[in-house]
N, C-alpha and C positions, 0 to 999 in steps of 0.2 A: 441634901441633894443640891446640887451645882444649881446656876440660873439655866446653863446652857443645857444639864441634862435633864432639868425639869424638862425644857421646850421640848426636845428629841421624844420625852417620853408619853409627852401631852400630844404630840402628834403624831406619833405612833399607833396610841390609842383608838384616838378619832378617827385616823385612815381605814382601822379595818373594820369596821362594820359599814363604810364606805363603799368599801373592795368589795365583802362578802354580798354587800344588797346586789349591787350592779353582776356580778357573776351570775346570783339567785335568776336576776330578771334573765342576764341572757342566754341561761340554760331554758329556763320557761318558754322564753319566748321559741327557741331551737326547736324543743319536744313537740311544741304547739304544731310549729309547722311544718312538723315530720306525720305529724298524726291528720291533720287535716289534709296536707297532700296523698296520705295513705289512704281516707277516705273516700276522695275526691279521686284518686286512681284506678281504686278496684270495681271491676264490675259489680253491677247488682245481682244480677242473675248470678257470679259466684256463692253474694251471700243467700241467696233463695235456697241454691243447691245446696250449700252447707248446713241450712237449717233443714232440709227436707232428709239430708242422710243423717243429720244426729235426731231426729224424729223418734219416738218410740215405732209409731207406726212403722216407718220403712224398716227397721231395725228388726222390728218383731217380722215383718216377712222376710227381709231378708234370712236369717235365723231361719225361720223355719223352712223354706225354701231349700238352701244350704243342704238340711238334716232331711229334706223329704224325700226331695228326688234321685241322687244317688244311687239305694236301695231299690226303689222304684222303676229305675232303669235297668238295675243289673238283673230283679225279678221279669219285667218285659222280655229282654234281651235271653234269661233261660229256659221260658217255657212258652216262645214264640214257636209258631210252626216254621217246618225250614224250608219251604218255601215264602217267607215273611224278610226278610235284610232284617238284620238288627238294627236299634236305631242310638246313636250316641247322644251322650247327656245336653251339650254343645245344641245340635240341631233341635233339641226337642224345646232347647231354653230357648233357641231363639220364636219356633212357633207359638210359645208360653206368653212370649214376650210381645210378640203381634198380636196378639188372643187379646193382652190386656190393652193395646192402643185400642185395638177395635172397640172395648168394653168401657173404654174411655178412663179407663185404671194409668196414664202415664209411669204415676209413681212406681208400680209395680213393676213394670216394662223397664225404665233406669235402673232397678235392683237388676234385674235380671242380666240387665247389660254389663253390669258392672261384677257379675260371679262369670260370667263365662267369658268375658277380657281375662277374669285371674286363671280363668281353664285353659288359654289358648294360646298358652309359652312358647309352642311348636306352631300353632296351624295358623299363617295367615289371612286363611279366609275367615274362621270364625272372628279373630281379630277384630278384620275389617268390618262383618256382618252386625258386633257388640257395638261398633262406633255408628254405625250405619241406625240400627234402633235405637239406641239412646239419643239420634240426633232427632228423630219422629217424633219419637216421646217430647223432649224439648222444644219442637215446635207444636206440638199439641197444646204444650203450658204458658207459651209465647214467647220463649227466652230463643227469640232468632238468634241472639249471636253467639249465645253456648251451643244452639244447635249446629251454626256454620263451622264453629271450633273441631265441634265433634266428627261432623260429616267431612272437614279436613284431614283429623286423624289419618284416618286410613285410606290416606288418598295415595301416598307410595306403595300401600300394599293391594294398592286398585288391580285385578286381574281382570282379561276381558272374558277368561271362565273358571269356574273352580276345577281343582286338581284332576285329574284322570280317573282318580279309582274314587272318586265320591261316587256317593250313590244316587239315583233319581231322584231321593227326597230332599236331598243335601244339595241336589243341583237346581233342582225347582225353589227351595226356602232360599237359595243363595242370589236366583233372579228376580223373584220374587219383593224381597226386601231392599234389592237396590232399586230394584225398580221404582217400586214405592217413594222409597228415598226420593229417586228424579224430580219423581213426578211432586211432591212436596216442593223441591227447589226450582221449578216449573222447567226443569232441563229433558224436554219431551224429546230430544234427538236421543240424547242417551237412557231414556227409561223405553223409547221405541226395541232399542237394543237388545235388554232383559230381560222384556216381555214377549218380541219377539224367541228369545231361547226359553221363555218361562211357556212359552206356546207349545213348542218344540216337545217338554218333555209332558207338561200335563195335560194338553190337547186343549186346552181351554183357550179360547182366540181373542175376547172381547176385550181383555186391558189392551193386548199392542191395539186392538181396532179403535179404541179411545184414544192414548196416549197418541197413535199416529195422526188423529182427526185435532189435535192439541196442535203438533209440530205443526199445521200447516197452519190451523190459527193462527200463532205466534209468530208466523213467517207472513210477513204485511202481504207479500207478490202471493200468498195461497190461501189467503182470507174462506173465500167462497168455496173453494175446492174442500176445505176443513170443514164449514159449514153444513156441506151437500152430506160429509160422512160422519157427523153428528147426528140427521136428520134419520141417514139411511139406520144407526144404528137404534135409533126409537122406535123405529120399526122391528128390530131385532130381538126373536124372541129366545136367544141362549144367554140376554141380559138377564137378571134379576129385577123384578116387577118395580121396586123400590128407586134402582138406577137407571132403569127407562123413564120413568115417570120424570125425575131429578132431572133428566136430559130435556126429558119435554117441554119445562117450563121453565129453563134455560134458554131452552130453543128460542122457545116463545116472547121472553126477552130480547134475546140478542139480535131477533129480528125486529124491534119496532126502535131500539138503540141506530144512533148518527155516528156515535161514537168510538171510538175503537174498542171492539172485543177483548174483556178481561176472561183469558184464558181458565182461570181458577173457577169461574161460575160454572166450567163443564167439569170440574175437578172435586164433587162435594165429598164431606169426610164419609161420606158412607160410602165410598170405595172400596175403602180398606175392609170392613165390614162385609162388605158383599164377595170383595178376591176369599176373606177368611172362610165364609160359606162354600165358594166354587171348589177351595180344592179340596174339602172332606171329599167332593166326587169325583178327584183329580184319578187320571189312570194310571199310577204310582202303587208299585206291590204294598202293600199292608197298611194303605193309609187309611183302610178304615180304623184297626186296632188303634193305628197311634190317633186319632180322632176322638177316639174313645177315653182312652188316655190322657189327654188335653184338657177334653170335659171335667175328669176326674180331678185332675190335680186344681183345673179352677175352680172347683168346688172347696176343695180341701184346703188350699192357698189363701183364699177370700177374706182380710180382712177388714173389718167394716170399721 
């Protein structure tokens, strides 16, 4: 071999594991900080929900869930009396599904949300009602900002009432839940709203007489006026013994505070709890049966 094609082949050599290290590193270094920025990108609260829906638990109720109620609806629905409305799967998932906020079961409640979004192709109130409880649930478990994600969802399919031909129970569970909703986001002008129409159909008065003693809280020029009808409703014996009391020692607070009035102290989670209780006695056809029903299936649902 030549002088000259020794040198070409000597340096040929050398260069490429040269080339190949320096590539090596700056693909590494690239992967690195595609992965770190992916970390550093995604919410957390994504990964919480990710691990909660690959859970066995959630899994095993959703499964059973899925397989229970169905069958359970269409037996309801055949050998109701006909003075009774039938009641659809959709509505009953969503009062299943406030049963477990109440019961402080979140997880259960997000399953539930998430089988009757896959039911509600056609209806965009149930739609909106599955975005509307999984954002409850989510602020129950603290993940505000999957909740605000959620409670955005279905915010074009916002109606300011459900369809014509729903039925009372369909119309009450649908003011009911946004209502709720409001009042969790402390938007007491618009949960005045659907409690006011939740009044309308179940005769039950005391959420709008809360939520409206809220709005005037929260509104700096009606502090005192909010006050007077926080007071007057302590004295209000068509509360729940639990939520007077709760009131009273709010009260009692908020009157020796300089401070500004944090709205939420008259908003305890046993709210939700206590509206759960009022409307088994709501004046809605057949709400005892499907009450009854509710019971049952949290019984049978209950994974511990």
């Amino acid at each position: 071999m030549s002088y000259i094609s020794n040198k070409i082949y000597m340096n040929f050599k050398t260069n490429i594991p040269s080339f190949t290290l320096k590539t090596l590193l700056g693909l590494g270094m690239l992967l690195f900080m595609m992965f770190a920025f992916s970390c550093k990108t995604k919410n957390p609260e994504q990964n919480r929900l990710d691990t909660l829906e690959t859970s066995l638990k959630y899994k095993s109720y959703k499964t059973l869930s899925e397989n229970t109620i169905p069958p359970v609806v269409l037996l309801y629905n055949s050998t109701s009396h006909t003075e009774d409305p039938d009641v659809s799967e959709g509505v009953l998932r969503l009062l299943l599904g406030y049963s477990w906020i109440v019961s402080r079961q979140p997880d259960f409640a997000i399953a539930e949300s998430k089988i009757i979004d896959d039911l509600s192709t056609d209806d965009n109130d149930l739609k909106l009602l599955a975005n509307s409880l999984s954002a409850m649930a989510m602020y129950d478990k603290g993940w505000k900002l999957y909740a605000q994600e959620e409670a955005e969802k279905g915010s074009s399919l916002l109606l300011k009432k459900p369809k014509d031909t729903a039925t009372k129970l369909k119309v009450m569970t649908y003011h009911m839940i946004l209502g709720t909703l409001c009042a969790y986001q402390e938007n007491y002008q618009r949960a005045r709203y659907h409690f006011i129409n939740f009044s309308s159909v179940s005769k039950i008065n005391w959420p709008y007489e809360l939520v409206d003693a809220l709005a005037d809280l929260k509104d700096s020029c009606n502090i005192q006026q909010g006050l007077k009808k926080i007071k007057k409703l302590t004295l209000n014996k068509t509360l729940p013994d639990s939520l007077r009391l709760s009131l009273k020692k709010s009260m009692a607070l908020a009157e020796k505070t300089t401070d500004k009035i944090d709205t939420r102290m008259f908003f305890p989670p046993l709210f939700s709890a206590a509206l759960y209780e009022a409307i088994k006695k709501a004046d809605i056809e057949g709400i005892g049966k499907v009450t009854e029903l509710l019971n049952n299936l949290n019984r049978k649902l209950k994974i511990e």
